[in-house]
Chimera marker file (.cmm) of the C-alpha trace (Angstrom):
<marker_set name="trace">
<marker id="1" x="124.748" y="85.630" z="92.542" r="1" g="1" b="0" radius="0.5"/>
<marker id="2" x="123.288" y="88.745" z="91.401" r="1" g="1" b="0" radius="0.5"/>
<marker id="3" x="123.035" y="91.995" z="92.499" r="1" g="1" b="0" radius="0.5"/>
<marker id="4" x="119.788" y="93.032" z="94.356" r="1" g="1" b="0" radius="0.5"/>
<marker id="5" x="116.848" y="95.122" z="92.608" r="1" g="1" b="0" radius="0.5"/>
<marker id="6" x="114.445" y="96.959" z="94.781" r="1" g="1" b="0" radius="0.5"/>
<marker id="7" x="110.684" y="95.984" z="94.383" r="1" g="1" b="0" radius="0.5"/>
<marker id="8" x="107.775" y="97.144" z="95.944" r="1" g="1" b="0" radius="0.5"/>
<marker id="9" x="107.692" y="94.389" z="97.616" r="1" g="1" b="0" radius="0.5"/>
<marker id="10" x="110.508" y="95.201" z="100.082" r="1" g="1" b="0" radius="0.5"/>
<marker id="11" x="108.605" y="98.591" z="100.939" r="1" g="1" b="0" radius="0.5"/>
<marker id="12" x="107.542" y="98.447" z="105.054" r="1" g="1" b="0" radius="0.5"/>
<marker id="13" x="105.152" y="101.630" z="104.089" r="1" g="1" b="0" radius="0.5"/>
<marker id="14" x="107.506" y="104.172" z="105.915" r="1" g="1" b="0" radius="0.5"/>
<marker id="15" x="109.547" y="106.107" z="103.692" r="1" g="1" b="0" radius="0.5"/>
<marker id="16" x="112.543" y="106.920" z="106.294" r="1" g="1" b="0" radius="0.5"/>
<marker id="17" x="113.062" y="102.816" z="106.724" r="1" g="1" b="0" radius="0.5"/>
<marker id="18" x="112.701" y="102.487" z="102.820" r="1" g="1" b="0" radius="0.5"/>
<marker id="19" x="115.318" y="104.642" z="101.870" r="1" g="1" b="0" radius="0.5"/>
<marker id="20" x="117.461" y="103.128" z="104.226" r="1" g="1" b="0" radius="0.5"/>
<marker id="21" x="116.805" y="99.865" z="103.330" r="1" g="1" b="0" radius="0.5"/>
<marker id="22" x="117.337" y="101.042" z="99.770" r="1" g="1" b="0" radius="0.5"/>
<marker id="23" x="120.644" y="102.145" z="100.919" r="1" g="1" b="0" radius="0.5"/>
<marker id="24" x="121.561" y="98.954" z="102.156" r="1" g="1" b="0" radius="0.5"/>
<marker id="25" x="120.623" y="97.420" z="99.140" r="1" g="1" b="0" radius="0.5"/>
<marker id="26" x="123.119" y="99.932" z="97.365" r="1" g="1" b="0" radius="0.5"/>
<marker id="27" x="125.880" y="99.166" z="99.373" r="1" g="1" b="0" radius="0.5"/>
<marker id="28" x="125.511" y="95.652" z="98.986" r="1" g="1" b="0" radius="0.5"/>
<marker id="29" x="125.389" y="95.955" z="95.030" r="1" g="1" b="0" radius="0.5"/>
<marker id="30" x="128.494" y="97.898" z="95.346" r="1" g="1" b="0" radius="0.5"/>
<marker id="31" x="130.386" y="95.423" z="97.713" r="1" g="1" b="0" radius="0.5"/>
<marker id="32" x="129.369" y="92.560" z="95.501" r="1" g="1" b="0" radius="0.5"/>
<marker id="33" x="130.466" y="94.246" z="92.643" r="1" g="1" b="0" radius="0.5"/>
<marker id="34" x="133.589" y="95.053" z="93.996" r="1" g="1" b="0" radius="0.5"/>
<marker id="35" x="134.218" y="91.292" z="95.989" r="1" g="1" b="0" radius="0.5"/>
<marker id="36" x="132.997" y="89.675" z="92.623" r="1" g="1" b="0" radius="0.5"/>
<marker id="37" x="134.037" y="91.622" z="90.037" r="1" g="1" b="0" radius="0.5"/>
<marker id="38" x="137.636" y="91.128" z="88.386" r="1" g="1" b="0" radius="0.5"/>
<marker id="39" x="140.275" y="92.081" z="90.888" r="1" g="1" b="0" radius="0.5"/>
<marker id="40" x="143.870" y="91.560" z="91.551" r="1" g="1" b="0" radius="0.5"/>
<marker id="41" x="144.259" y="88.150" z="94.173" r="1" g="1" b="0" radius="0.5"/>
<marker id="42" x="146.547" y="90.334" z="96.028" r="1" g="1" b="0" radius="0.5"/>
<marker id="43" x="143.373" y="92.636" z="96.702" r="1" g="1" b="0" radius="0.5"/>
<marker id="44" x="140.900" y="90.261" z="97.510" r="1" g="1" b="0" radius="0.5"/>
<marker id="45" x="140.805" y="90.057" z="100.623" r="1" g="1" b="0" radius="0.5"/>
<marker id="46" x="141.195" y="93.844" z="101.333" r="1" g="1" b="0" radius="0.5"/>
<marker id="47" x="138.286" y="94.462" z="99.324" r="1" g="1" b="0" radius="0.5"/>
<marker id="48" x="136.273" y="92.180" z="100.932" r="1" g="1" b="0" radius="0.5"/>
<marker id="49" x="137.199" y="92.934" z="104.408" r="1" g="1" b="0" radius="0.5"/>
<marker id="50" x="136.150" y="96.920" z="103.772" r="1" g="1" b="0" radius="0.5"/>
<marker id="51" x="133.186" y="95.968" z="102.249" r="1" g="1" b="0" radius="0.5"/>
<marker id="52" x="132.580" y="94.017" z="105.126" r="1" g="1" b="0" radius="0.5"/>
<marker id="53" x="133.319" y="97.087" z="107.395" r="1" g="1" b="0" radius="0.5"/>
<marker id="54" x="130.969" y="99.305" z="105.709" r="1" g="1" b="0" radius="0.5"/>
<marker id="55" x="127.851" y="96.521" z="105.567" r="1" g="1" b="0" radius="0.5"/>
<marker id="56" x="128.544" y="96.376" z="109.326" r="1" g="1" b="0" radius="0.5"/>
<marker id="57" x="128.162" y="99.699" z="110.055" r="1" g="1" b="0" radius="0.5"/>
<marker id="58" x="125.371" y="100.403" z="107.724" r="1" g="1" b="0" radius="0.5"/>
<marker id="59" x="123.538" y="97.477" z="109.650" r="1" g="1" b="0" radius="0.5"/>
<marker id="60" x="123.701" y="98.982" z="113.170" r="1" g="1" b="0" radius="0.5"/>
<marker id="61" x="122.886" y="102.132" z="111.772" r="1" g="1" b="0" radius="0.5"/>
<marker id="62" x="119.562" y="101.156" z="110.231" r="1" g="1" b="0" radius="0.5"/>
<marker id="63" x="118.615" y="98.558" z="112.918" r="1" g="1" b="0" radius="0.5"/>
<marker id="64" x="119.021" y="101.319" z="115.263" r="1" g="1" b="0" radius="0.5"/>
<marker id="65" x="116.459" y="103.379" z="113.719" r="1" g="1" b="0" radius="0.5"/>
<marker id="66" x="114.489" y="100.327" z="112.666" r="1" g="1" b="0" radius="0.5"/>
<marker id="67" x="114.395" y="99.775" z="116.411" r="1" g="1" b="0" radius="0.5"/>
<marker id="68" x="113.490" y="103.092" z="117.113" r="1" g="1" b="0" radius="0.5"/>
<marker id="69" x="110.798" y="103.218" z="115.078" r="1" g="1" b="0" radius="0.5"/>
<marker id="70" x="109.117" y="99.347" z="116.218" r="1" g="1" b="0" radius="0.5"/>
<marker id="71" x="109.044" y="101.391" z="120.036" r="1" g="1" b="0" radius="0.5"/>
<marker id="72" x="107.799" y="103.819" z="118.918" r="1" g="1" b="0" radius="0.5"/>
<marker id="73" x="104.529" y="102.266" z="117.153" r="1" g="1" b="0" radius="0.5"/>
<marker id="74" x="104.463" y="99.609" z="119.916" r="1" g="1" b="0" radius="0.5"/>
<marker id="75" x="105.353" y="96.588" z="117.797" r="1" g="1" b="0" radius="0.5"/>
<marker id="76" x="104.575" y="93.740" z="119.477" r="1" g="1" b="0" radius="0.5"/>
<marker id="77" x="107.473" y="91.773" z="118.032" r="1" g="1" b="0" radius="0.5"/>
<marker id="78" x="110.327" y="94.598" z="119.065" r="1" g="1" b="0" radius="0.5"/>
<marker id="79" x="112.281" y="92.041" z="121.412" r="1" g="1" b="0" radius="0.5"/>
<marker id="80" x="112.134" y="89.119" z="118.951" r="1" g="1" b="0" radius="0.5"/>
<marker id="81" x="113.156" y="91.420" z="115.988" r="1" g="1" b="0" radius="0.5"/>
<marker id="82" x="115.691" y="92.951" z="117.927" r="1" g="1" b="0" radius="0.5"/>
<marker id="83" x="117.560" y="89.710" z="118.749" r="1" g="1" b="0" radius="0.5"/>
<marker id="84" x="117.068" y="88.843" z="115.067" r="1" g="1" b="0" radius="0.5"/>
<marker id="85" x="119.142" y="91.658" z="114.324" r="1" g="1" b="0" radius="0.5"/>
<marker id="86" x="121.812" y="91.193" z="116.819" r="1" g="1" b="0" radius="0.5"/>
<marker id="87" x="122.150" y="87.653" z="115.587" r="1" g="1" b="0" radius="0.5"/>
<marker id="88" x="122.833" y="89.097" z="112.443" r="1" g="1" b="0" radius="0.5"/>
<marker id="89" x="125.494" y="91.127" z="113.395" r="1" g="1" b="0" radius="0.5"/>
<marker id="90" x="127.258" y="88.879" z="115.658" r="1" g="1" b="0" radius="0.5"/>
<marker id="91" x="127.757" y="87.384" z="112.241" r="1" g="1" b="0" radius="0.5"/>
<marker id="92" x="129.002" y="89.881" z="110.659" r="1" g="1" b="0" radius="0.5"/>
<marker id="93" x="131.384" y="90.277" z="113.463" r="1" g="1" b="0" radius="0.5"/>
<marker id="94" x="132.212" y="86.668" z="113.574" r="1" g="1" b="0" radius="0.5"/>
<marker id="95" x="133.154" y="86.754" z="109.575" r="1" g="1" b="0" radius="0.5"/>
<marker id="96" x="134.896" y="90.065" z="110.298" r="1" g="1" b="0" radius="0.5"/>
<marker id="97" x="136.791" y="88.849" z="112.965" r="1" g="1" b="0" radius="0.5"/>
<marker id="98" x="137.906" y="85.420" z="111.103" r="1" g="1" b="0" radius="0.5"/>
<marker id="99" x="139.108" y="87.589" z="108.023" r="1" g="1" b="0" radius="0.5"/>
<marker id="100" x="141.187" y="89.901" z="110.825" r="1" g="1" b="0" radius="0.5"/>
<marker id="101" x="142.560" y="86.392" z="112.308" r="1" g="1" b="0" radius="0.5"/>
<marker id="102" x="143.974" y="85.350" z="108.781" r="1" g="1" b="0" radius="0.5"/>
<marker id="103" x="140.799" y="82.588" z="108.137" r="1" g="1" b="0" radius="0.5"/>
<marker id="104" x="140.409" y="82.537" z="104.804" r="1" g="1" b="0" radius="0.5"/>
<marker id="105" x="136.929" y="83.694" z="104.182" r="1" g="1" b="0" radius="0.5"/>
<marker id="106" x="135.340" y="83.447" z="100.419" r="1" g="1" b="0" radius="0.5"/>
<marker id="107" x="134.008" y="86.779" z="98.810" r="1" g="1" b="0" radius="0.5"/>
<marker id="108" x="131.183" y="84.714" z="97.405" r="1" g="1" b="0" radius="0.5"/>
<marker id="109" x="130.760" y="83.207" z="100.716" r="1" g="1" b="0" radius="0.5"/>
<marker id="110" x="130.243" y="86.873" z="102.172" r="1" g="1" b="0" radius="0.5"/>
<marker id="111" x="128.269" y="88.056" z="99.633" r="1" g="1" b="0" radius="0.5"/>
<marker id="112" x="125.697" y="85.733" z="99.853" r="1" g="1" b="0" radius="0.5"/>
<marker id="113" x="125.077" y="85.326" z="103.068" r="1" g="1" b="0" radius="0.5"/>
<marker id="114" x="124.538" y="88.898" z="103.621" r="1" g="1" b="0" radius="0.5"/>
<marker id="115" x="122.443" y="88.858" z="100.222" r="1" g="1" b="0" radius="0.5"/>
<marker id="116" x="120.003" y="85.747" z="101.741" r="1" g="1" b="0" radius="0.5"/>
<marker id="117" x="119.534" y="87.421" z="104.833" r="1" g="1" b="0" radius="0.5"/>
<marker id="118" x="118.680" y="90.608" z="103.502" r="1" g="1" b="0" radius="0.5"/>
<marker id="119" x="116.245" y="89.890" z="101.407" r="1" g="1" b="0" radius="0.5"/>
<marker id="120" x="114.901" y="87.366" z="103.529" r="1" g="1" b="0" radius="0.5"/>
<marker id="121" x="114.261" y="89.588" z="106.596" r="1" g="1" b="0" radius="0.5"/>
<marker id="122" x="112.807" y="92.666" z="104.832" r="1" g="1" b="0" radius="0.5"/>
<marker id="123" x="110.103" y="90.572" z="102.585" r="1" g="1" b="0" radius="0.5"/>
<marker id="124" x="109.602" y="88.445" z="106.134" r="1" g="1" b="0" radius="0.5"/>
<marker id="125" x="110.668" y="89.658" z="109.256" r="1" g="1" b="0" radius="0.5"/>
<marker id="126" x="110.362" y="93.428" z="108.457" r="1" g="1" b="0" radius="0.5"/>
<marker id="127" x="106.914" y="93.022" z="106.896" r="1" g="1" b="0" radius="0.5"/>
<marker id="128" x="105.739" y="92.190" z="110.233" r="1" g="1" b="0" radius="0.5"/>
<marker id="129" x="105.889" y="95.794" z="111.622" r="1" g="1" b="0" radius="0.5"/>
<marker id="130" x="104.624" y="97.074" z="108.098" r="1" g="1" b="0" radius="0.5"/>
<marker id="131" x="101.639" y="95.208" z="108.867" r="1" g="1" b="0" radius="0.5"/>
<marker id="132" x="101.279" y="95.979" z="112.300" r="1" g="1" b="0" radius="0.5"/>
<marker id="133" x="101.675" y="99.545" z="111.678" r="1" g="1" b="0" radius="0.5"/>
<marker id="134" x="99.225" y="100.390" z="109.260" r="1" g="1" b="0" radius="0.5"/>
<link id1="1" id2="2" r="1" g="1" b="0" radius="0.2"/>
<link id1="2" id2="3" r="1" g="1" b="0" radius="0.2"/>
<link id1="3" id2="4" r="1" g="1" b="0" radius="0.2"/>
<link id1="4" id2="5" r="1" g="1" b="0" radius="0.2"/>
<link id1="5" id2="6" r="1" g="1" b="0" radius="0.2"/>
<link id1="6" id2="7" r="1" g="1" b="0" radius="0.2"/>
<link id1="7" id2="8" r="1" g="1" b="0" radius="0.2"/>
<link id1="8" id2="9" r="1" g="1" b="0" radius="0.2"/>
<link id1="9" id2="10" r="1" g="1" b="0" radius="0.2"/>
<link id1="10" id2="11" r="1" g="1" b="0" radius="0.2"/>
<link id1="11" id2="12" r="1" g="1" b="0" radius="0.2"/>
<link id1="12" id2="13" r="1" g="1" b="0" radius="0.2"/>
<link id1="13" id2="14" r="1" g="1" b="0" radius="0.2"/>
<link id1="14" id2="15" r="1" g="1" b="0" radius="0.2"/>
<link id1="15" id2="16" r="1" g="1" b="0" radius="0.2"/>
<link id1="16" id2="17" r="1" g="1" b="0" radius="0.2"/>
<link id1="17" id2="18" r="1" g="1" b="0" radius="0.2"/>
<link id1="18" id2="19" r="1" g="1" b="0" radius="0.2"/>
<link id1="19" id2="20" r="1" g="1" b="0" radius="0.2"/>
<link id1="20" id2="21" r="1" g="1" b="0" radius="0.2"/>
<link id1="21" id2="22" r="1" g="1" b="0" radius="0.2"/>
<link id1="22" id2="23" r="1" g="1" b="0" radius="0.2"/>
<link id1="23" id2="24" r="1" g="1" b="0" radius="0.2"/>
<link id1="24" id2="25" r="1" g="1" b="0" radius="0.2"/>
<link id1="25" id2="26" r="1" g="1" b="0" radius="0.2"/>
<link id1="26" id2="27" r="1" g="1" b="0" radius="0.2"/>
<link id1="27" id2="28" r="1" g="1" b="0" radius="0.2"/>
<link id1="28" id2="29" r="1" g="1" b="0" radius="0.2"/>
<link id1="29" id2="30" r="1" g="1" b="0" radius="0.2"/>
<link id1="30" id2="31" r="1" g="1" b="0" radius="0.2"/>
<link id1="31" id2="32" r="1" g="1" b="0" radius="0.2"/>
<link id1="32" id2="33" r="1" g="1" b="0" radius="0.2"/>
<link id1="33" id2="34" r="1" g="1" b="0" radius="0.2"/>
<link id1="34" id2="35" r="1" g="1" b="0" radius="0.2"/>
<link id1="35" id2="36" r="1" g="1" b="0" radius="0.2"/>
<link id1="36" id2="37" r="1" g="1" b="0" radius="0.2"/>
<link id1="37" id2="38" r="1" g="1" b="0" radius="0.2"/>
<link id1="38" id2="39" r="1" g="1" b="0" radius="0.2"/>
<link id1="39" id2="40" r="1" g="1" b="0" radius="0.2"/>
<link id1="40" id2="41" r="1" g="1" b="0" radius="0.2"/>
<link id1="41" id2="42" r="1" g="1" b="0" radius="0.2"/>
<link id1="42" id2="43" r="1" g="1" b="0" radius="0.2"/>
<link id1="43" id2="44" r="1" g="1" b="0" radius="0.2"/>
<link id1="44" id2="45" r="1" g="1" b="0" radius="0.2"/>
<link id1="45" id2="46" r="1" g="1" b="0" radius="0.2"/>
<link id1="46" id2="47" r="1" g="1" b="0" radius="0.2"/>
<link id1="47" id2="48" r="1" g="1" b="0" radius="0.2"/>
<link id1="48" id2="49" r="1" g="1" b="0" radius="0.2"/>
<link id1="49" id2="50" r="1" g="1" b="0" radius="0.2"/>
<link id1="50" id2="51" r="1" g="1" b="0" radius="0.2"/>
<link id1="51" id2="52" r="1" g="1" b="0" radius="0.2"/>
<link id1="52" id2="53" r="1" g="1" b="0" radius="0.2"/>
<link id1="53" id2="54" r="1" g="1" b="0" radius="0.2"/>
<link id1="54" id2="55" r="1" g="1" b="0" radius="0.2"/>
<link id1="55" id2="56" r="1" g="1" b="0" radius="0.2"/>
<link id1="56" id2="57" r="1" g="1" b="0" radius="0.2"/>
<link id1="57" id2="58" r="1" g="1" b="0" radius="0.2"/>
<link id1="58" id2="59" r="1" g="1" b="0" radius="0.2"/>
<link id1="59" id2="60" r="1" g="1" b="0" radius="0.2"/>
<link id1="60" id2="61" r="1" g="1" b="0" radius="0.2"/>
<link id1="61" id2="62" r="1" g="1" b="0" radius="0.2"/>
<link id1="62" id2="63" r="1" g="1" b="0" radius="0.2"/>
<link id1="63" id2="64" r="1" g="1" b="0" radius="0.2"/>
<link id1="64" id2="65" r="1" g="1" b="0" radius="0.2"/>
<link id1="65" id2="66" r="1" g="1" b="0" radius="0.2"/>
<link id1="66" id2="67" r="1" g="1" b="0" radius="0.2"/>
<link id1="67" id2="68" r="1" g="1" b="0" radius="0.2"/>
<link id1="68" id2="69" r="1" g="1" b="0" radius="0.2"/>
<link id1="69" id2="70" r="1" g="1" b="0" radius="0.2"/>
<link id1="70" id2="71" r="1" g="1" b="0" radius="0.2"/>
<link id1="71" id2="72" r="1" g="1" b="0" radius="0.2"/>
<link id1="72" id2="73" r="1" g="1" b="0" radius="0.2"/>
<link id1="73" id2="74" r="1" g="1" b="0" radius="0.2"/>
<link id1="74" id2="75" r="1" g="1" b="0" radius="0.2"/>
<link id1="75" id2="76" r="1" g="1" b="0" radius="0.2"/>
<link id1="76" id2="77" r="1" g="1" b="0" radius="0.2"/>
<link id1="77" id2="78" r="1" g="1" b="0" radius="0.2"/>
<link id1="78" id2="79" r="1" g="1" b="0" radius="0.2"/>
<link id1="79" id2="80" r="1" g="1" b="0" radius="0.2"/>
<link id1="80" id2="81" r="1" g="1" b="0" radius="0.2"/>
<link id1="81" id2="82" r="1" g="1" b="0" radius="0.2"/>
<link id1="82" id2="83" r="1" g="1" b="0" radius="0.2"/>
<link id1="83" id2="84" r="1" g="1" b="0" radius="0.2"/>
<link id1="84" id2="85" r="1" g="1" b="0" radius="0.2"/>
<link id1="85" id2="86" r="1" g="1" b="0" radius="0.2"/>
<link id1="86" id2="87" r="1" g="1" b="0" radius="0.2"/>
<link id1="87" id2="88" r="1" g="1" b="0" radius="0.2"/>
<link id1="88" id2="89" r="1" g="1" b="0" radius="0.2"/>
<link id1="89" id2="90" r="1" g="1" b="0" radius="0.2"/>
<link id1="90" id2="91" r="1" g="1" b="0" radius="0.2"/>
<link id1="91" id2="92" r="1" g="1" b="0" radius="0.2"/>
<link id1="92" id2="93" r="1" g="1" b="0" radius="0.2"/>
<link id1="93" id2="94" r="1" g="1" b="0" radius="0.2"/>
<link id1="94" id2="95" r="1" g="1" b="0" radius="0.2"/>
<link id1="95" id2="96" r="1" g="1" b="0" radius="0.2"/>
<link id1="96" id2="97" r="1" g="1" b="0" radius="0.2"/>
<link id1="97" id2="98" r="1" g="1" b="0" radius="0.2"/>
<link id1="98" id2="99" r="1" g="1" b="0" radius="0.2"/>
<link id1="99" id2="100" r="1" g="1" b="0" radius="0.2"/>
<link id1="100" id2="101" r="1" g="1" b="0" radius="0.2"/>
<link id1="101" id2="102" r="1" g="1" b="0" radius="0.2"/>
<link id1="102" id2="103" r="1" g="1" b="0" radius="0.2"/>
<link id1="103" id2="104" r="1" g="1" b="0" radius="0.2"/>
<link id1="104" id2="105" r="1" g="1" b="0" radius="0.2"/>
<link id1="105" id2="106" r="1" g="1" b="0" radius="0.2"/>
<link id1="106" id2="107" r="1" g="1" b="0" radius="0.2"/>
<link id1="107" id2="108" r="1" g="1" b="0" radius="0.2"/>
<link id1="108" id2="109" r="1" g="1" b="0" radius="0.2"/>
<link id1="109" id2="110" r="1" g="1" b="0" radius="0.2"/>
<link id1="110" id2="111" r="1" g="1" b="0" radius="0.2"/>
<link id1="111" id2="112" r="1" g="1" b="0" radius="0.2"/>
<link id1="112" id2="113" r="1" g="1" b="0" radius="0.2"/>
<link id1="113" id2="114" r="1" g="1" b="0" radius="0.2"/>
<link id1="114" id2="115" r="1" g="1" b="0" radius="0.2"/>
<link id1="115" id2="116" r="1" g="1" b="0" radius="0.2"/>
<link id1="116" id2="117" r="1" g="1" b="0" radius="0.2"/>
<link id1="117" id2="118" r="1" g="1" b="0" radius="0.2"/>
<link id1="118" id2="119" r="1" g="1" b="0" radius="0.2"/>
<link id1="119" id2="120" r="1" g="1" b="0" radius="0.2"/>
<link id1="120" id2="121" r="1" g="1" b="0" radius="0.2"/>
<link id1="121" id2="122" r="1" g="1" b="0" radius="0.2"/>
<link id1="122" id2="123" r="1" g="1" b="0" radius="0.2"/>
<link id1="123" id2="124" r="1" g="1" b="0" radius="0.2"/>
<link id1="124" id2="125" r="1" g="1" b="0" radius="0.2"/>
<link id1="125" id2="126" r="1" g="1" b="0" radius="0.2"/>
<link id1="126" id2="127" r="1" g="1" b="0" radius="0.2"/>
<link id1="127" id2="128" r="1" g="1" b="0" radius="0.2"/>
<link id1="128" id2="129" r="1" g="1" b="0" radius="0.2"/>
<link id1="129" id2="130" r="1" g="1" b="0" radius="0.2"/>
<link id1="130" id2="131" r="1" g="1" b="0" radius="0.2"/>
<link id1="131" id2="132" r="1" g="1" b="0" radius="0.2"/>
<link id1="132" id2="133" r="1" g="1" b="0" radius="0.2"/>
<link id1="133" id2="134" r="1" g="1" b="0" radius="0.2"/>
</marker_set>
């Protein structure tokens, strides 16, 4: 797993949604560096759990304004995106909640499927309003 380089390709055409999605992808180099990067056992799971947190937070954030913004140009595809992203976060929650419980959840495990589904539904799912609105 590797950290996650922004390319043009990721770009939706509106600058406030690009920076945040370049955000995103900064906190998720930064959690992966941290969850796979050469840590005391003792701190793994702390680590992992607050970078957890702070994807989580960052996600409602920007799907907010994502949201916002597909209203706002009359995107079609608002309700279907919308429960794409709520999906999303319910498993984010889930793995949250399992770490809270004392499941033991892998870093690597985290890491990747936050890093599959972001780059998944920016170059797909979020391309769809980028078309749409232009």
């Amino acid at each position: 797993m590797a950290t996650i380089e922004w390319m043009d390709s990721f770009s939706v055409h509106n600058k406030t949604l690009d920076d945040q999605h370049k955000e995103w992808i900064k906190i998720f180099n930064r959690a992966h560096g941290q969850m796979m990067g050469e840590i005391p056992e003792d701190d793994t799971l702390e680590i992992g759990e607050a970078a957890l947190i702070e994807m989580i937070k960052y996600a409602k954030f920007h799907f907010s304004s994502e949201e916002d913004y597909m209203k706002k140009i009359g995107f079609p595809g608002y309700e279907e995106h919308k429960r794409i992203h709520k999906a999303f976060t319910l498993k984010l929650d889930e793995i949250s909640s399992q770490i809270q419980e004392g499941t033991f959840v892998m870093n690597s495990e985290i890491v990747k499927v936050i890093e599959n589904w972001l780059i998944d539904h920016v170059l797909k799912e979020d391309q769809k309003y980028a078309t749409y609105s232009r």
